[in-house]
N, C-alpha and C positions, 0 to 999 in steps of 0.2 A: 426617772424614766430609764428603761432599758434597751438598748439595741440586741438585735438578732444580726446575725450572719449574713452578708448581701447575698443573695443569689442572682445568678447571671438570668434574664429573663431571654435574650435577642441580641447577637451580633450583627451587624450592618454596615454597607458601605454608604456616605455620604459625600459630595463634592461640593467646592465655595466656589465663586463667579471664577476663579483663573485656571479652574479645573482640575487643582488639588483635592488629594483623594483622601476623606479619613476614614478612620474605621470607627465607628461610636458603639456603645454597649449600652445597654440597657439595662439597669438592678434595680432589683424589688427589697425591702427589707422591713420586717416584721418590729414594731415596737413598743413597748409595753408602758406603763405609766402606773404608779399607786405604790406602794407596799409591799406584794406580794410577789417573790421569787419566778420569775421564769417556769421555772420545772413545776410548781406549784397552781399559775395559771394555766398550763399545759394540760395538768391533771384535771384542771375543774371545764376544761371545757371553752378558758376563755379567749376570746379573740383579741391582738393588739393591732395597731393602727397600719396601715401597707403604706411604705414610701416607694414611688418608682423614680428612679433618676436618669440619666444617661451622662454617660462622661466618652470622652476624647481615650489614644493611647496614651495618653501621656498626661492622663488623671485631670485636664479640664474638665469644667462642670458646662453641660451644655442643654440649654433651654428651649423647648419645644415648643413653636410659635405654632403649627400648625401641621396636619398630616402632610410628611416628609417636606417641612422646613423646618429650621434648627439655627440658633445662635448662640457663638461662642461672644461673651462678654472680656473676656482677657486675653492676651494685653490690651489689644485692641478687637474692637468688634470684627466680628467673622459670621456670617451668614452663609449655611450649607442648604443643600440639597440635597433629596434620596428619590429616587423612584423606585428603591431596592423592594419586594412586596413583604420583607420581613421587618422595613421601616415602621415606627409605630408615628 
C-alpha cells in the first residue's frame, strides 16, 4: 500500500470544558494498494482509498464523535468543542 501527500482539507478553532483554545486541521490523503506504481494508476484512471483525519498543533490525533465534538485520547482524555462553521 501506498500513501499520497496529506492535504490540508480545513483549519478550525476548537475549545475543551476550561475554555482552552485549539486549533485542529483537518487532512485528506489519497492511498493506493496492489502492485501498481502511483504514477501508473494515475495514468489508468484509477481511484485509491480517501483517509480524512484531524490532528491537534502539536500533531495529536483527534477523533470526531460528532459534528463539532472532538476527542483528544492522549495523555489523558480531552473533550473539545467547535461551533466554528468550518468545523466538520
Amino acid at each position: 500500500m501506498s500513501f499520497g501527500t496529506p492535504e490540508v482539507l480545513v483549519r478550525f478553532s476548537a475549545k475543551d470544558r476550561e475554555g482552552n483554545e485549539y486549533l485542529l486541521t483537518q487532512y485528506t490523503m489519497v492511498t493506493h494498494s496492489g502492485t501498481i506504481s502511483d504514477s501508473h494508476q494515475a495514468d489508468a484512471g484509477e481511484q485509491g482509498n480517501r483517509v480524512l483525519y484531524i490532528v491537534t498543533e502539536d500533531r495529536r490525533l483527534v477523533l470526531r464523535t460528532a459534528k463539532g465534538k472532538y476527542k483528544i485520547s492522549t495523555p489523558a482524555e480531552t473533550l473539545l468543542f467547535s461551533d466554528d462553521p468550518q468545523a466538520p
